[in-house]
C-alpha positions as CSV (number, residue, x, y, z in Angstrom):
1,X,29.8,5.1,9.9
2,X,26.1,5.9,10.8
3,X,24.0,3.2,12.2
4,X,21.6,1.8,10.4
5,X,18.0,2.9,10.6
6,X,16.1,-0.7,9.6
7,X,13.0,-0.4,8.1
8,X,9.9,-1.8,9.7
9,X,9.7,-3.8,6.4
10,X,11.5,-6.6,5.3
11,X,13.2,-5.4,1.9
12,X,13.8,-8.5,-0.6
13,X,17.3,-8.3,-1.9
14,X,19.7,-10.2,-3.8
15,X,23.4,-10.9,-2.8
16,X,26.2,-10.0,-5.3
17,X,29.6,-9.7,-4.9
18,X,29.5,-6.2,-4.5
19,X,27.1,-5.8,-2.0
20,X,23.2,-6.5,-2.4
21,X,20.7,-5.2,-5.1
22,X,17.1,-4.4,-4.6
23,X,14.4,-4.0,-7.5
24,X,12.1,-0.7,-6.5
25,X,9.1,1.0,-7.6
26,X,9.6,4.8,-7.4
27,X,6.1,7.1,-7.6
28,X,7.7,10.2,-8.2
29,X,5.8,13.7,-7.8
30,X,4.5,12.3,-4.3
31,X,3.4,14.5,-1.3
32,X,5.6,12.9,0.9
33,X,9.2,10.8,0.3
34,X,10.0,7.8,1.5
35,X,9.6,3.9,1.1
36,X,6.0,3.1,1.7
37,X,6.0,-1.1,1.3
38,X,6.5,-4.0,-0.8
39,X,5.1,-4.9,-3.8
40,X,5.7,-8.3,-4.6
41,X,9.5,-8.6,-4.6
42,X,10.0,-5.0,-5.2
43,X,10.5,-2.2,-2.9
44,X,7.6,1.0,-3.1
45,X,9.4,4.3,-2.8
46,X,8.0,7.4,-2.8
47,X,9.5,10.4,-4.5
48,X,8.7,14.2,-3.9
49,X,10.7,14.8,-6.7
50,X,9.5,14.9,-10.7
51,X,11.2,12.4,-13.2
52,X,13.1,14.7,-14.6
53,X,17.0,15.3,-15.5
54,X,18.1,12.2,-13.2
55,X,15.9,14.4,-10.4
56,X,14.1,11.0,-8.9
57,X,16.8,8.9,-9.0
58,X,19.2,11.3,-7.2
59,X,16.5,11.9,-4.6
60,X,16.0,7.7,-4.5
61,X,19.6,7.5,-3.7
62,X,19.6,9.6,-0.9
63,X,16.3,8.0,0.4
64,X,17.9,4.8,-0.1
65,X,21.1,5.9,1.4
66,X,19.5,7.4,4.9
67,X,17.0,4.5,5.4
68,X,20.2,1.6,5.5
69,X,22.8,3.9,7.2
70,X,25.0,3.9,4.1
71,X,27.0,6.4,1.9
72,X,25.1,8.2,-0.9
73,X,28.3,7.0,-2.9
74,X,27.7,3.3,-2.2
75,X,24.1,3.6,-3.6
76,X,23.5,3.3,-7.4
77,X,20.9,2.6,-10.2
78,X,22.1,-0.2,-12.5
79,X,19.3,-0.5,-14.3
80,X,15.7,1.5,-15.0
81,X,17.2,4.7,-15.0
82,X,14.5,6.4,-17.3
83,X,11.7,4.2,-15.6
84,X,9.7,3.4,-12.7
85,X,11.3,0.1,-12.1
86,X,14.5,0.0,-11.3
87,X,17.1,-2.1,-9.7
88,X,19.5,-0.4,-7.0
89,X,22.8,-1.6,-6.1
90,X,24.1,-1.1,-2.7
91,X,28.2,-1.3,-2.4
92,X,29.6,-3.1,0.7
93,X,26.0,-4.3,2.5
94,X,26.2,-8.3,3.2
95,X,22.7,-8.6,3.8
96,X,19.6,-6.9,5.5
């Protein structure tokens, strides 16, 4: 497994039995990709790509996945699909 590039921010999360879950705010259609802060208790991502045909949330995914080291396959949305605020699930992580 990769080793896990931690963000300069502290993400807020919440522990499940799974793994962890994190609430984000995607901005799609952004110059640049990437997770740009918090907001309150939810993560800021920035998306390059449009909110279209699961096209943001795949690209949040991989975002998600290359920032903690992980497995695209171990990322998921479990809730907010069609929305700006969503909630992430992240398989196998114990904490942050």
């Amino acid at each position: 497994m990769a080793a896990r590039k931690r963000p300069d921010i502290a993400i807020p999360y919440r522990q499940t039995g799974n793994g962890i879950t994190i609430e984000v705010r995607v901005e799609p259609r952004s110059s640049k990709r990437g997770i740009v802060g918090v907001l309150g208790n939810m993560l800021k991502v920035k998306l390059t790509a449009p909110p279209v045909e699961g096209a943001a949330n795949e690209q949040l995914i991989e975002v998600i996945a290359e920032t903690l080291g992980v497995r695209k396959s171990d990322v998921r949305v479990i809730r907010g699909q069609t929305s700006r605020n969503k909630v992430v699930e992240i398989l196998g992580l114990r904490g942050l």
